[in-house]
VEXZAKOL-837018 format. One record per atom (N, C-alpha, C): residue in one letter; x, y negated, z negated. Coordinates in steps of 0.2 Angstrom, whole numbers, padded with zeros to 4 digits, always signed. Atoms other than C-alpha are relative to their C-alpha. Layout:
AXYZ ...
This chain:
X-0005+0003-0005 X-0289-0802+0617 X+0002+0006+0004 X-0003-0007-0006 X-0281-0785+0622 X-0007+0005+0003 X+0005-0002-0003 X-0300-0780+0627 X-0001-0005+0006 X+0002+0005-0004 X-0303-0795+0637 X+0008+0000+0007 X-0007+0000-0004 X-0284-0793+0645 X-0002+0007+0005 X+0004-0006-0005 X-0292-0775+0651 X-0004-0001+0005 X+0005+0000-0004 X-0304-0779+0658 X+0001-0006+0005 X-0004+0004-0005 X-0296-0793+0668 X+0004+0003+0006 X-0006-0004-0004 X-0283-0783+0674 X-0005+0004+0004 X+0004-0003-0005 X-0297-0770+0681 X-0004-0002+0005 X+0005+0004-0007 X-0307-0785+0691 X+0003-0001+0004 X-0003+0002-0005 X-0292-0790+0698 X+0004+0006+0003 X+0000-0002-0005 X-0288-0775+0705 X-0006+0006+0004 X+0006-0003-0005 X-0304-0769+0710 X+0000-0005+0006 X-0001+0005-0005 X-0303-0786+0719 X+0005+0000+0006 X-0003+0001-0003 X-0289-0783+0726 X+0000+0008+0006 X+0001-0003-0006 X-0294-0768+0735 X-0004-0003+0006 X+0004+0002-0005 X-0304-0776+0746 X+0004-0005+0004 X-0007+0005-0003 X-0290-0790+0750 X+0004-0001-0005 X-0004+0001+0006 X-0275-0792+0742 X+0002-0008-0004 X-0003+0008+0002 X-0275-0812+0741 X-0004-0001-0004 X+0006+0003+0004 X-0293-0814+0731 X+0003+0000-0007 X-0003-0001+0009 X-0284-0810+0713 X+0005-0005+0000 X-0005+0007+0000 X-0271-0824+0718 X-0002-0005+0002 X+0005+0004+0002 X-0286-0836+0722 X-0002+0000-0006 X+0004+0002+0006 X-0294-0833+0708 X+0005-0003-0006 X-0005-0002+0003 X-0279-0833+0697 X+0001-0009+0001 X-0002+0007-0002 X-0273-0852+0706 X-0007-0003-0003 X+0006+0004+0003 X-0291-0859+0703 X-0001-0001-0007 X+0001+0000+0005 X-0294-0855+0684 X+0008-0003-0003 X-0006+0006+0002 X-0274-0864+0683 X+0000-0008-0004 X+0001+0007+0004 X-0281-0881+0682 X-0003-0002-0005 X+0005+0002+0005 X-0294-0878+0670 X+0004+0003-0007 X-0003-0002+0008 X-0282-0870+0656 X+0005-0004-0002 X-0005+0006+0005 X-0269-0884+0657 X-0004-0006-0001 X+0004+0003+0002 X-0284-0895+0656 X-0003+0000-0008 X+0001-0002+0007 X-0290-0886+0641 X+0007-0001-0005 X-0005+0000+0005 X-0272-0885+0633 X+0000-0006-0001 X-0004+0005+0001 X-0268-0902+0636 X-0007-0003-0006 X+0002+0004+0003 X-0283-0909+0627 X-0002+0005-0008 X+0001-0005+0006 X-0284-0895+0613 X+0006-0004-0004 X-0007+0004+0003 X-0265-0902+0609 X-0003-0007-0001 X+0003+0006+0004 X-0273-0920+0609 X-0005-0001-0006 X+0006-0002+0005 X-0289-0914+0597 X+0005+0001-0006 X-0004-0003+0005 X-0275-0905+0587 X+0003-0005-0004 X-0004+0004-0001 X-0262-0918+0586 X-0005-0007-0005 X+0003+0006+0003 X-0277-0934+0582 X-0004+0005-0006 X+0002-0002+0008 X-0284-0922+0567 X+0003+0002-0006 X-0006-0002+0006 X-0266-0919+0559 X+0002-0008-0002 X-0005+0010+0002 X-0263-0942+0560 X-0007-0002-0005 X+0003+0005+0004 X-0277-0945+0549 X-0007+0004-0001 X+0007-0003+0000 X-0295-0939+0542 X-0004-0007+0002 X+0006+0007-0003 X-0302-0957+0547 X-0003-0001+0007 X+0001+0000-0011 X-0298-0955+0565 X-0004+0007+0001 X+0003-0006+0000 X-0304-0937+0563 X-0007+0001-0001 X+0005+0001+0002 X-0319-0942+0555 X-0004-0004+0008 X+0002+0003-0008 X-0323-0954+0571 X-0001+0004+0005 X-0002-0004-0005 X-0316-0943+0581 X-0008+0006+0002 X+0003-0006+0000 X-0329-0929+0577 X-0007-0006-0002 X+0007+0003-0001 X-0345-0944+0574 X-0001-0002+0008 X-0001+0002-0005 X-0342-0950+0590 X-0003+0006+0007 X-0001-0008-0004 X-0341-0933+0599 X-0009+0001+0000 X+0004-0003+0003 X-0355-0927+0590 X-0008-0006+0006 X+0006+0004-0002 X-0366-0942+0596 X+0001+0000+0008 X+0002+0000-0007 X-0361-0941+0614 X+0000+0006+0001 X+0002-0009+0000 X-0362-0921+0614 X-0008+0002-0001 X+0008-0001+0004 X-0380-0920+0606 X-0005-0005+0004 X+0005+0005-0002 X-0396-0925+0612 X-0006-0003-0006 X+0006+0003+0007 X-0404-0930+0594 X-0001-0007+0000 X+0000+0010+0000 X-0398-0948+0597 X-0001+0000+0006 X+0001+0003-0007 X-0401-0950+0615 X-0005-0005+0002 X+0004+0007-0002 X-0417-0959+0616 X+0004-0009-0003 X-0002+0006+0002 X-0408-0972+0604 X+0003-0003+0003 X-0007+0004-0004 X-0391-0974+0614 X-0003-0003+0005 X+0004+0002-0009 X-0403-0975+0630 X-0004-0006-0004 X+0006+0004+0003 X-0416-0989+0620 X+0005-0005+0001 X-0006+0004+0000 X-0401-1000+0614 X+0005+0000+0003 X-0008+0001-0003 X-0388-0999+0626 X+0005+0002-0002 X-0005-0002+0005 X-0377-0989+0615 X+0007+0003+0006 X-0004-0005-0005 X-0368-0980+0630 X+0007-0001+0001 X-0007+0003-0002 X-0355-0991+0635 X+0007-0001-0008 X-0006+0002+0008 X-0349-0996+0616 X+0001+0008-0004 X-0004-0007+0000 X-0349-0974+0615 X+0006+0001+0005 X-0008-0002-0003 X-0338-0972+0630 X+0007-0003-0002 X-0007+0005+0001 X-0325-0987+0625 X+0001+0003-0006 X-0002-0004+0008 X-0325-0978+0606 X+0004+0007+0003 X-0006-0006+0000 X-0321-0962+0613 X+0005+0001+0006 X-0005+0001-0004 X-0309-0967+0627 X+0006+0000-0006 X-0002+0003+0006 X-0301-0977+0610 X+0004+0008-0004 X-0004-0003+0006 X-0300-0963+0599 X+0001+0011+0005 X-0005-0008-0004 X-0294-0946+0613 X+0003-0004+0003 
């Protein structure tokens, strides 16, 4: 962590020699993908402390829309639509 803070700190101000606003774009952009990531971490977190059944789906569900080992099947059978509405359902 305090290596990866170093080395942050030294892009943004090499960047910032060059202009001083580029280290405050870049700073604004990466904003909405961290409360993006918090907020759904906290939902992961949160639906794996209410229960191991939901967890258990939670993480088959995942597993089968993230991977390509079932793909031909979901696409064969029309699986797709009854995966979206499961993991809409359980995040």
């Amino acid at each position: 962590m305090l290596k990866d803070t170093i080395s942050l700190t030294g892009m943004f101000v090499l960047l910032g020699t060059l202009n001083w606003w580029i280290p405050f774009l870049m700073l604004l952009t990466t904003l909405p993908y961290s409360f993006v990531v918090i907020r759904l971490q906290a939902a992961t977190w949160s639906s794996l402390l209410s229960g191991s059944v939901e967890s258990r789906k939670m993480t088959y569900f995942s597993f089968l829309a993230l991977t390509n080992l079932y793909a031909k099947e979901i696409r064969l059978f029309n699986f797709s639509n009854f995966l979206i509405k499961n993991l809409q359902n359980h995040f």
